[in-house]
C-alpha positions in Angstrom: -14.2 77.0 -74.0 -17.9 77.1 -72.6 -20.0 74.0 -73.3 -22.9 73.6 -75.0 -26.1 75.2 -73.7 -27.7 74.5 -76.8 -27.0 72.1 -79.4 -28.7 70.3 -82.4 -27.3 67.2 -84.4 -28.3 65.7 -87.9 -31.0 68.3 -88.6 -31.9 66.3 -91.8 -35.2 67.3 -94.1 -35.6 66.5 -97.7 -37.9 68.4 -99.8 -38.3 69.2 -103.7 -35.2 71.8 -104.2 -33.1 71.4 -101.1 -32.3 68.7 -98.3 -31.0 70.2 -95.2 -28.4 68.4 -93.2 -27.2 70.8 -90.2 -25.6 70.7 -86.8 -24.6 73.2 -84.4 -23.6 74.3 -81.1 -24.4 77.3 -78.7 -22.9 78.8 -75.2 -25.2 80.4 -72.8 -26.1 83.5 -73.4 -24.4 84.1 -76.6 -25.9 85.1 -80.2 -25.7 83.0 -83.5 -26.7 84.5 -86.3 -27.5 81.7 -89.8 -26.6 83.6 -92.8 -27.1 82.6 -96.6 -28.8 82.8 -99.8 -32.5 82.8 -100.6 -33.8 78.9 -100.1 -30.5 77.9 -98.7 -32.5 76.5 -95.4 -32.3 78.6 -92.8 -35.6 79.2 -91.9 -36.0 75.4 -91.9 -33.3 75.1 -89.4 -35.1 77.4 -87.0 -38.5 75.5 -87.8 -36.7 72.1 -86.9 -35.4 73.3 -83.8 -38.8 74.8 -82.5 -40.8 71.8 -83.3 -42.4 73.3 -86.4 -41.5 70.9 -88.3 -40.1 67.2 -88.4 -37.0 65.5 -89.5 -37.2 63.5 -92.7 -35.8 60.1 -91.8 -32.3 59.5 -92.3 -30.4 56.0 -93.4 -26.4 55.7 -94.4 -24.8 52.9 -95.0 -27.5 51.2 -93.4 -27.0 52.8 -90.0 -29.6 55.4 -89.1 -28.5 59.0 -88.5 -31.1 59.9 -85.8 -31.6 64.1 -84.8 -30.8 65.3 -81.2 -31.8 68.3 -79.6 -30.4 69.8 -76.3 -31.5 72.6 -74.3 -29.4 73.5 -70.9 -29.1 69.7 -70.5 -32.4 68.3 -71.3 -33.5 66.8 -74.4 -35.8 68.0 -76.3 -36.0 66.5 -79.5 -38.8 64.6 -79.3 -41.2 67.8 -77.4 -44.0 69.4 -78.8 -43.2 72.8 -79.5 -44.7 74.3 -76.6 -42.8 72.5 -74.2 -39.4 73.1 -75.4 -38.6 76.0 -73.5 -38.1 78.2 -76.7 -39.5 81.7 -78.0 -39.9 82.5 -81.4 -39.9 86.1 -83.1 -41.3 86.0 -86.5 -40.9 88.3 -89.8 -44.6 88.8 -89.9 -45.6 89.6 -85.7 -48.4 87.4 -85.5 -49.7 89.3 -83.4 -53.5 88.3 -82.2 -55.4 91.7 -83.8 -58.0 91.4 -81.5 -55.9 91.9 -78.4 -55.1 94.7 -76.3 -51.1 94.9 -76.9 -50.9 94.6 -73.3 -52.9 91.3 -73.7 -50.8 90.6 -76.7 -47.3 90.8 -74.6 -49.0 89.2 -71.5 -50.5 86.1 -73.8 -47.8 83.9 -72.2 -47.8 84.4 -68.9 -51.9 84.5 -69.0 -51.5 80.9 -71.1 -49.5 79.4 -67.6 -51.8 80.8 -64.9 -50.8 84.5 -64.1 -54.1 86.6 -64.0 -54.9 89.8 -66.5 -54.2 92.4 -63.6 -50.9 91.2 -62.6 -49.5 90.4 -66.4 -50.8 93.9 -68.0 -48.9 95.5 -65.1 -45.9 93.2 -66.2 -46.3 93.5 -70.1 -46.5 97.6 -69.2 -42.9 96.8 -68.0 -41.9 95.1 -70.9 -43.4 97.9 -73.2 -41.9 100.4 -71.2 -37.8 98.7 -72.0 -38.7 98.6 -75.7 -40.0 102.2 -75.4 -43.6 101.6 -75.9 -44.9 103.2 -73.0 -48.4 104.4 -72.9 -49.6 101.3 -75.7 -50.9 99.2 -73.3 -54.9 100.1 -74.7 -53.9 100.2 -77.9 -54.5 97.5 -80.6 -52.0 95.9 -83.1 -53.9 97.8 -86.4 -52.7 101.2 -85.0 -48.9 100.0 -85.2 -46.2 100.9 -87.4 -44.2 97.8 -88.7 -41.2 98.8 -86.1 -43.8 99.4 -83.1 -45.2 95.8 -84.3 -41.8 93.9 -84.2 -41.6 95.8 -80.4 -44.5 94.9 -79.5 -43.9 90.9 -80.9 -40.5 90.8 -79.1 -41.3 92.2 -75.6 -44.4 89.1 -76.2 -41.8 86.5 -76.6 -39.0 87.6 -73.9 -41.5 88.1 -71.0 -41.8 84.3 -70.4 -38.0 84.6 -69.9 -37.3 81.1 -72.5 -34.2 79.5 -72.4 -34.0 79.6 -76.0 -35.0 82.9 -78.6 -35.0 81.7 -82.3 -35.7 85.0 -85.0 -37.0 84.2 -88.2 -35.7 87.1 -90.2 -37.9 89.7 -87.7 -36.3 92.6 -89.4 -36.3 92.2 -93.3 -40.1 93.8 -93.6 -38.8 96.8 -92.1 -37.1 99.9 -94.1 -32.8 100.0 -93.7 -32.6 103.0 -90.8 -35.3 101.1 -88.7 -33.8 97.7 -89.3 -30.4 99.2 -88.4 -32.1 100.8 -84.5 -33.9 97.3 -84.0 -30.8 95.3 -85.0 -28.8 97.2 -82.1 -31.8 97.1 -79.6 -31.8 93.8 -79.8 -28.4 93.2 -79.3 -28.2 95.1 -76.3 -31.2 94.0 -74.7 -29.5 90.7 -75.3 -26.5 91.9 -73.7 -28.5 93.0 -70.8 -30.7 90.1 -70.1 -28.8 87.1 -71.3 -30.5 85.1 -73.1 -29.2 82.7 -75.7 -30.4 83.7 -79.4 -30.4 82.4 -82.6 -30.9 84.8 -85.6 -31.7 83.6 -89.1 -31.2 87.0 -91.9 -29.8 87.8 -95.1 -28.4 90.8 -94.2 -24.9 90.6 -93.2 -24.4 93.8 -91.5 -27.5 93.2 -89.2 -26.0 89.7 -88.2 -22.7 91.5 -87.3 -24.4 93.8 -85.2 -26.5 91.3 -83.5 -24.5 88.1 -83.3 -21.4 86.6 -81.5 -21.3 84.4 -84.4 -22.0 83.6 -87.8 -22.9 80.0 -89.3 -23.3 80.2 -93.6 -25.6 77.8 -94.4 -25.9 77.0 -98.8 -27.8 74.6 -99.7 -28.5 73.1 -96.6 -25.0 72.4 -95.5 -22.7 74.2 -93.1 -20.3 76.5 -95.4 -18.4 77.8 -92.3 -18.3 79.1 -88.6 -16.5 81.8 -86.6 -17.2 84.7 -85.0 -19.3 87.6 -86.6 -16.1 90.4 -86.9 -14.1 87.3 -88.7 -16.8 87.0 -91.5 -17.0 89.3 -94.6 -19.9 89.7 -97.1 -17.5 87.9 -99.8 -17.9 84.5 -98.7 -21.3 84.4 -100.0 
């Protein structure tokens, strides 16, 4: 068995209806998709990982249970979120409206010191693989929702992260759509290699995308395997 590219221990956070207690493992260059019910913690599980939010402090039997986060052998546990090596893709785009979407995909690279020429020629690269040719001049308001999600995806993979957390980046979109952006991403996955981790509700688009499948209830581990082992009636 591969080892651990990625791996996160004693994800612990405590809040009104639901604590979250969570650990898990990744290989390199493999997809994990967190699957569950509505306010079962799976978002909060991406949001610990990234940095978005902290661990609640953890006591047992008066021995702390402290959180640990690895990336390709580094820790990162204790970064801020921008200097963990991780890209996020959320449900909403977040896309900066008053931004060329060439500006918009080359954000990154302008944020660590590539100029506007070189990364709009680069981000025109990117557009082109996610068949957005031609939007370069084009601003986020005269997207549909799938050319948005594109558009927020080709952002976060051009700075080639270690790491790709998705926060349910397709439940916005109508089923055929979802279905064409589930299977893009899986094989641009495929093609570049990058290690993912998927959070969605929808079980057929986490068998399309993923290797695997964690179910998460109530912020707990319900079981592990890989994606063609798990069925719909285990929820």
């Amino acid at each position: 068995m591969k080892p651990a590219f990625f791996s996160a221990y004693n994800l612990y956070k405590v809040w009104d209806s639901i604590t979250v207690d969570f650990s898990m493992e990744a290989t390199a260059g493999s997809m994990t998709a967190i699957v569950g019910p509505s306010g079962s913690g799976k978002s909060t599980v991406l949001r610990l990982v990234a940095g978005l939010e902290q661990c609640t402090r953890y006591t047992q039997s008066q021995q702390e249970k402290n959180p640990a986060i690895m990336l390709d052998g580094k820790d990162i546990t204790h970064l801020a979120p921008g200097k963990r090596g991780i890209g996020m893709v959320f449900q909403d785009h977040a896309l900066f409206t008053h931004m060329r979407i060439d500006d918009n995909v080359a954000y990154g690279l302008l944020c660590m010191g590539t100029g506007k020429k070189e990364g709009r020629k680069r981000a025109q690269e990117y557009l082109e693989q996610f068949g957005l040719s031609g939007f370069g001049p084009r601003y986020p308001e005269t997207l549909s929702g799938g050319e948005a999600q594109r558009v927020s995806l080709a952002r976060t993979l051009i700075v080639h992260p270690r790491l790709v957390l998705f926060d349910e980046p397709l439940s916005a979109l109508d089923a055929p759509l979802r279905k064409k952006l589930a299977s893009d991403i899986r094989s641009l996955q495929q093609k570049t290699g990058f290690t993912g981790i998927i959070v969605t509700h929808d079980i057929e688009e986490a068998k399309t995308i993923s290797d695997r499948i964690i179910l998460i209830e109530s912020g707990e581990k319900k079981w592990e395997g890989s994606s063609v082992s798990f069925s719909e009636s285990m929820i």
